[in-house]
N, CA, C and O atoms as a GROMACS GRO file, in nm:
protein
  320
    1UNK      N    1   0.083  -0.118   0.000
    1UNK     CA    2   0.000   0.000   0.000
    1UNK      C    3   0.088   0.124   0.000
    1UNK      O    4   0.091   0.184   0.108
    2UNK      N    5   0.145   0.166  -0.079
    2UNK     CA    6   0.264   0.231  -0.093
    2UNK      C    7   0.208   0.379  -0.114
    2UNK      O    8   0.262   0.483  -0.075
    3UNK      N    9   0.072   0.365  -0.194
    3UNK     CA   10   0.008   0.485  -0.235
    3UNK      C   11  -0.031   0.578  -0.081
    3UNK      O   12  -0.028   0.700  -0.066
    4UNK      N   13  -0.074   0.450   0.044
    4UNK     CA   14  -0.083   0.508   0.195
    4UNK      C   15   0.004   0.574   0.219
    4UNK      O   16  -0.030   0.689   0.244
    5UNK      N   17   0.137   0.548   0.226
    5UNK     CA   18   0.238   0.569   0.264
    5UNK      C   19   0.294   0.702   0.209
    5UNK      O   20   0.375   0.777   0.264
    6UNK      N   21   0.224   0.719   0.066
    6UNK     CA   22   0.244   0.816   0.018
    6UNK      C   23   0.183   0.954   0.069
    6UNK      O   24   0.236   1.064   0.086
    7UNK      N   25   0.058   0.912   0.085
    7UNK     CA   26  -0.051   0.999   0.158
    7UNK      C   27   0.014   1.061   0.277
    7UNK      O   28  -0.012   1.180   0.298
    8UNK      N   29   0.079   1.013   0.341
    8UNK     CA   30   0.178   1.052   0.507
    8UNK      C   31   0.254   1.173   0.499
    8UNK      O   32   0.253   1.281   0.559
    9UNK      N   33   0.361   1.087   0.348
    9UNK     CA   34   0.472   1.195   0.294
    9UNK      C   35   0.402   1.338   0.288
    9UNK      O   36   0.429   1.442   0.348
   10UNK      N   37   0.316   1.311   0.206
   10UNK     CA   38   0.241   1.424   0.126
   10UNK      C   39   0.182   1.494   0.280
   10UNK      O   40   0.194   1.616   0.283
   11UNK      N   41   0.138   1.448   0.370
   11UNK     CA   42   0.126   1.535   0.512
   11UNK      C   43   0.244   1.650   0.562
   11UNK      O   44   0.240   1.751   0.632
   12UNK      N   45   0.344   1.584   0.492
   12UNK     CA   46   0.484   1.694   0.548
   12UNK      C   47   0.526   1.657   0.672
   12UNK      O   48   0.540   1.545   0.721
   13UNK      N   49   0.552   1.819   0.737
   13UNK     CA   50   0.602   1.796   0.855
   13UNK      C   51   0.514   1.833   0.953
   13UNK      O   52   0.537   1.813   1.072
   14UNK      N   53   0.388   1.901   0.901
   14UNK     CA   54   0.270   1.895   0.995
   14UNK      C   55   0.224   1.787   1.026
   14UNK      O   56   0.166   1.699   0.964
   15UNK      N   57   0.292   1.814   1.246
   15UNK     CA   58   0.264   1.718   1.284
   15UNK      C   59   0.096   1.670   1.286
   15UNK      O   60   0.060   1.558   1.249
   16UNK      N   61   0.018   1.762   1.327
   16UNK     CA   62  -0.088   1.735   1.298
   16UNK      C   63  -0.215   1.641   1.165
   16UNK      O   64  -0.308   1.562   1.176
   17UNK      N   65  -0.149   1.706   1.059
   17UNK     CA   66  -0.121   1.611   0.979
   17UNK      C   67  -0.038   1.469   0.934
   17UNK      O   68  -0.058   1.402   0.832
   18UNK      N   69   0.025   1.454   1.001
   18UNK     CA   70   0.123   1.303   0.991
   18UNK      C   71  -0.001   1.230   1.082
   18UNK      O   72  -0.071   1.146   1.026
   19UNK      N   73  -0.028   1.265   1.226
   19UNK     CA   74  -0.117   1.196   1.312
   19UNK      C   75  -0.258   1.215   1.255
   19UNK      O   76  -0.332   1.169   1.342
   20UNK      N   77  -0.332   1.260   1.154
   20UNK     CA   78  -0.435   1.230   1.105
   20UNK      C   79  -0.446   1.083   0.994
   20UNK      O   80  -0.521   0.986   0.980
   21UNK      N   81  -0.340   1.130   0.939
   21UNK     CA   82  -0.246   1.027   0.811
   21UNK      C   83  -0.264   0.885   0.898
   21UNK      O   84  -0.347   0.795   0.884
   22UNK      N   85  -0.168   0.897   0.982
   22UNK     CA   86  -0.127   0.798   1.073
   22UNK      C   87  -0.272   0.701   1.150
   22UNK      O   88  -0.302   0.581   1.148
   23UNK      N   89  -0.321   0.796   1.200
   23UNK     CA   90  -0.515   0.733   1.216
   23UNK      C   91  -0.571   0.659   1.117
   23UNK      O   92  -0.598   0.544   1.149
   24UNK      N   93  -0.600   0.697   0.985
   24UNK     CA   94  -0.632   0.700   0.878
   24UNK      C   95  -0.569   0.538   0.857
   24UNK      O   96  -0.639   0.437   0.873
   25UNK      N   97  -0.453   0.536   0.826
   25UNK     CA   98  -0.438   0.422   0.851
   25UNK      C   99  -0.437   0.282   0.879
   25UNK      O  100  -0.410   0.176   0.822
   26UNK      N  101  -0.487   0.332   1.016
   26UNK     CA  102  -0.507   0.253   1.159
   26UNK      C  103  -0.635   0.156   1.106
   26UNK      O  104  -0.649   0.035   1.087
   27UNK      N  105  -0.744   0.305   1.090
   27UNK     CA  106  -0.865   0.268   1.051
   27UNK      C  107  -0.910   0.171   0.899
   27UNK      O  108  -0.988   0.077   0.887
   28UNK      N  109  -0.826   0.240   0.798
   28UNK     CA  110  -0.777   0.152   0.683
   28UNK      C  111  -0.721  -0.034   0.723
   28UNK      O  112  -0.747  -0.136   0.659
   29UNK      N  113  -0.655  -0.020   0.827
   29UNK     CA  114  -0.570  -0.135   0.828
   29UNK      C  115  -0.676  -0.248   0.899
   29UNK      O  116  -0.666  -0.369   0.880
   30UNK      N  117  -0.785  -0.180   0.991
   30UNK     CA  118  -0.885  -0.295   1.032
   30UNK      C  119  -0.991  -0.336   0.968
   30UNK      O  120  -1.084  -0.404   1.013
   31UNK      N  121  -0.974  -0.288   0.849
   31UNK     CA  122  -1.083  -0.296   0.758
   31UNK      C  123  -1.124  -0.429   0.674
   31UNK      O  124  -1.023  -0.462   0.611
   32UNK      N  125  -1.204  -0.496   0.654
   32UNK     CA  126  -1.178  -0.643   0.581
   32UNK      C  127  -1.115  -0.609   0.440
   32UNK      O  128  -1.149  -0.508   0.379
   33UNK      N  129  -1.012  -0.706   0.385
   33UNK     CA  130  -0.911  -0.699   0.324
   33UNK      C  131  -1.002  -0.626   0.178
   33UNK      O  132  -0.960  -0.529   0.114
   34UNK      N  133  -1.133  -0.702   0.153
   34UNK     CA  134  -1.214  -0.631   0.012
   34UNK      C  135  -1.222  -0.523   0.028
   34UNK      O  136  -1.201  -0.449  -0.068
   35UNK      N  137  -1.264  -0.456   0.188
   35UNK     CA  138  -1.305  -0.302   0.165
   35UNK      C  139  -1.210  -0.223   0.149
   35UNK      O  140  -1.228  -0.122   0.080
   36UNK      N  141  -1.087  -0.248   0.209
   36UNK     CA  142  -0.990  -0.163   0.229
   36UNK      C  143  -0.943  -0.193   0.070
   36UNK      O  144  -0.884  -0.090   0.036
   37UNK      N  145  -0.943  -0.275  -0.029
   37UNK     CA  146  -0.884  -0.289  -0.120
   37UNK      C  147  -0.965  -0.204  -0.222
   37UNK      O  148  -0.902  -0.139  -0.306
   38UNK      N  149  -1.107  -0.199  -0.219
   38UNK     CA  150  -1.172  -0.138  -0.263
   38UNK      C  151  -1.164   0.029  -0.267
   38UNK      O  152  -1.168   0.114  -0.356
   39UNK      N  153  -1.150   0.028  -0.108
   39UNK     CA  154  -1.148   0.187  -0.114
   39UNK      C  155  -1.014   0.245  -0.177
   39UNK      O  156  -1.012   0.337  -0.259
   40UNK      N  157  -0.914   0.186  -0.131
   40UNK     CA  158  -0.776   0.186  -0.178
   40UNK      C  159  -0.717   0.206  -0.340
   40UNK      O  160  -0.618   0.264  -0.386
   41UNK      N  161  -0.824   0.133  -0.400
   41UNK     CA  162  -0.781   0.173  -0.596
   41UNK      C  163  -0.925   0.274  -0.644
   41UNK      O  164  -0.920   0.342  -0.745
   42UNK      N  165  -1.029   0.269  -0.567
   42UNK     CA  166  -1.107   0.397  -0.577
   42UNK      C  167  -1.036   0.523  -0.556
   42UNK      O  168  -1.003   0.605  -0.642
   43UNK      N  169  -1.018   0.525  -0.427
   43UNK     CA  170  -1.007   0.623  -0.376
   43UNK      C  171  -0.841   0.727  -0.420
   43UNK      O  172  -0.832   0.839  -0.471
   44UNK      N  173  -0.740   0.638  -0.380
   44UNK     CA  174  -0.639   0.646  -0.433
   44UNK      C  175  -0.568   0.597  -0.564
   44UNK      O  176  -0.458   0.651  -0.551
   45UNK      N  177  -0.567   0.567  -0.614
   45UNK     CA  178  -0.578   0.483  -0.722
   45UNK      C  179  -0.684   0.534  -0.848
   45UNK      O  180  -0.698   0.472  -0.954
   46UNK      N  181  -0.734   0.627  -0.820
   46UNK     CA  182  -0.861   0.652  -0.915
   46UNK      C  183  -0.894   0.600  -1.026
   46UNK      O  184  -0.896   0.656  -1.135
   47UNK      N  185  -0.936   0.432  -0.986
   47UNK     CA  186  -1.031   0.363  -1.081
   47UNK      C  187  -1.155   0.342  -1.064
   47UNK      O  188  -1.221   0.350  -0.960
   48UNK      N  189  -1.191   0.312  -1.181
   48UNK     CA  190  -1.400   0.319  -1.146
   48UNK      C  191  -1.398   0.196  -1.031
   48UNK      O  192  -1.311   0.119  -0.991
   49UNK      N  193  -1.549   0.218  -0.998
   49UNK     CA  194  -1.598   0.116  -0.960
   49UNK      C  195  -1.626   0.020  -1.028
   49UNK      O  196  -1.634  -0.090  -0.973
   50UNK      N  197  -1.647   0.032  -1.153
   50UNK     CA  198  -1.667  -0.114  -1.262
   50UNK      C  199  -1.528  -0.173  -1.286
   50UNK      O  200  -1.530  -0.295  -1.306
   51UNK      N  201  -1.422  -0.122  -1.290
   51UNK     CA  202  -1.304  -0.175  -1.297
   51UNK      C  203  -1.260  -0.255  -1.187
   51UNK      O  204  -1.195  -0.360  -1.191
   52UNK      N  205  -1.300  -0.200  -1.099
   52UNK     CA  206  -1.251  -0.257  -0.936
   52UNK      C  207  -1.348  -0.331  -0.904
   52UNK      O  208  -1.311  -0.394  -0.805
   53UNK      N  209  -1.481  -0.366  -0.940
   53UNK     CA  210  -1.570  -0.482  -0.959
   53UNK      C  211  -1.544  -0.529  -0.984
   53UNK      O  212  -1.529  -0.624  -0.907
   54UNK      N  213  -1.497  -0.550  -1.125
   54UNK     CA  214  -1.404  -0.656  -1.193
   54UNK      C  215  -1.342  -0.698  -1.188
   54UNK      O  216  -1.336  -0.815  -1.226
   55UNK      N  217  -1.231  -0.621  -1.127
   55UNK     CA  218  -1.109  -0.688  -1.046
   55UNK      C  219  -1.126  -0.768  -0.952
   55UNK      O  220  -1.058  -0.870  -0.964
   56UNK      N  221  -1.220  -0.761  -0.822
   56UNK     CA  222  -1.260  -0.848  -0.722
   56UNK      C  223  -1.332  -0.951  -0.764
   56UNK      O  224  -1.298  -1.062  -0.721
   57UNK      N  225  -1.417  -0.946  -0.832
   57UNK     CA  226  -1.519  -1.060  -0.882
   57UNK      C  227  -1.656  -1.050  -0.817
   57UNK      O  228  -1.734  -1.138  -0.779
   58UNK      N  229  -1.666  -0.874  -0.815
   58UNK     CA  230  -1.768  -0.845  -0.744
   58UNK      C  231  -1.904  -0.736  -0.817
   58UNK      O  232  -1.881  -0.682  -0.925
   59UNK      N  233  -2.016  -0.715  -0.760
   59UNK     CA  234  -2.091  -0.646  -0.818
   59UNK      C  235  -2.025  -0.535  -0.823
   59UNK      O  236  -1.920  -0.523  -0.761
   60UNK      N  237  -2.089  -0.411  -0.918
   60UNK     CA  238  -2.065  -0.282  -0.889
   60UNK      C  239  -2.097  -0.172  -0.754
   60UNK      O  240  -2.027  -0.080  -0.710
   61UNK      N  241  -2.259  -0.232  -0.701
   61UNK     CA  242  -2.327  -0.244  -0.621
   61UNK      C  243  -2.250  -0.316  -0.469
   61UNK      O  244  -2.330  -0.305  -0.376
   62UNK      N  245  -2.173  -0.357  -0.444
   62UNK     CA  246  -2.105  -0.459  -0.340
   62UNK      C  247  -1.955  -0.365  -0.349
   62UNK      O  248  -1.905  -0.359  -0.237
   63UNK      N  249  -1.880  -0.296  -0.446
   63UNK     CA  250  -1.798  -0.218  -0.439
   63UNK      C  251  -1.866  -0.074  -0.335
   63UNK      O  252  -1.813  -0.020  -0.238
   64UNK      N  253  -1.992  -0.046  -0.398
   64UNK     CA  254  -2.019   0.098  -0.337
   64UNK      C  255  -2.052   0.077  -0.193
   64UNK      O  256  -2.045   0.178  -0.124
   65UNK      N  257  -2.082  -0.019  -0.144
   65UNK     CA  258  -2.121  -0.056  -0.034
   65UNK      C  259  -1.974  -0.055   0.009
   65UNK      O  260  -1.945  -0.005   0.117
   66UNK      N  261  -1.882  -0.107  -0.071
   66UNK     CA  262  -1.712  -0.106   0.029
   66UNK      C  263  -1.696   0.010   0.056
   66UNK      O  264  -1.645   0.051   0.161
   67UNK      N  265  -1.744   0.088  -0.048
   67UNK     CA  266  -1.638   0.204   0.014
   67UNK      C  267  -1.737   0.283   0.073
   67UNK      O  268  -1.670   0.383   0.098
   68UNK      N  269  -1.870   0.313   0.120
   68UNK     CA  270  -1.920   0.337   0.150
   68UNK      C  271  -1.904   0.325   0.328
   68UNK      O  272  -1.921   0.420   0.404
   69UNK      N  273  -1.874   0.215   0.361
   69UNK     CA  274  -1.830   0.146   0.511
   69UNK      C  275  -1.659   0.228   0.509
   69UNK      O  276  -1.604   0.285   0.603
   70UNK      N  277  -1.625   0.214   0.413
   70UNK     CA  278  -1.464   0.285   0.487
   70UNK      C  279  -1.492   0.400   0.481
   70UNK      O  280  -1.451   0.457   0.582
   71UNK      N  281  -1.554   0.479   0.398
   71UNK     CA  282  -1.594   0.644   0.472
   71UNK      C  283  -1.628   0.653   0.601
   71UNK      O  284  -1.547   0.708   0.677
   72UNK      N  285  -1.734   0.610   0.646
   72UNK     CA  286  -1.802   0.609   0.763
   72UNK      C  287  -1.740   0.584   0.844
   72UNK      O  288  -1.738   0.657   0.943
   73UNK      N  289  -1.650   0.453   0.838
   73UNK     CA  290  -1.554   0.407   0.950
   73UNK      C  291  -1.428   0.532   0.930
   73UNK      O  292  -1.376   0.565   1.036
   74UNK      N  293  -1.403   0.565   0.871
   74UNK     CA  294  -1.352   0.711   0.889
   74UNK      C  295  -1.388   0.811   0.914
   74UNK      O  296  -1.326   0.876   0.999
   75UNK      N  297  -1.469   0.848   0.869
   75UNK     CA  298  -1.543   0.961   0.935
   75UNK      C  299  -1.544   0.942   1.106
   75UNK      O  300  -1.478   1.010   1.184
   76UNK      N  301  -1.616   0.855   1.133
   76UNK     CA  302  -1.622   0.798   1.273
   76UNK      C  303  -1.486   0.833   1.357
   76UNK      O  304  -1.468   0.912   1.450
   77UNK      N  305  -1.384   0.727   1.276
   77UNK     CA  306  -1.266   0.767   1.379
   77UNK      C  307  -1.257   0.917   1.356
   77UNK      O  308  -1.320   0.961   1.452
   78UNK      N  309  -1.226   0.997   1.302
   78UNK     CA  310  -1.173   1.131   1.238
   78UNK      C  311  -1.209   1.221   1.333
   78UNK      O  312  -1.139   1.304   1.390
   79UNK      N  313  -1.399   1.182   1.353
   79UNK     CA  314  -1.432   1.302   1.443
   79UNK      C  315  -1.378   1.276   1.611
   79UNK      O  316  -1.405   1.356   1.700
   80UNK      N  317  -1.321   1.184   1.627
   80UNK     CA  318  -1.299   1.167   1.771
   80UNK      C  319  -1.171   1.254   1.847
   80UNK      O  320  -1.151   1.242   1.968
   0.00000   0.00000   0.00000
């Protein structure tokens, strides 16, 4: 997940930002391996959802639902 890692860099040296990055993460990393993979070439990665359906062997419908749960589960941690 190198593109994560990238996301950190790209925080700088605001610490504040490294420890949001760093959360982000956290929350990414407990995620079941589809969602986080899902959100991961959506999100970062900017491929469709029909591509990344395809790639999993999954509906288009069952992608939006992935990433739909890793927002939330981010959001969630974020506001705390």
């Amino acid at each position: 997940m190198s593109t994560i890692g990238a996301a950190i860099e790209a925080a700088g040296s605001d610490l504040a930002g490294r420890q949001q990055a760093i959360r982000a993460m956290k929350v990414l990393g407990a995620l079941p391996d589809r969602v986080r993979c899902a959100f991961v070439l959506i999100r970062f990665e900017g491929q469709s959802y029909r591509d990344v359906a395809a790639r999993l062997g999954v509906q288009v419908s069952t992608v939006e639902m992935d990433v739909a749960l890793a927002l939330r589960s981010l959001a969630i941690e974020m506001s705390l």
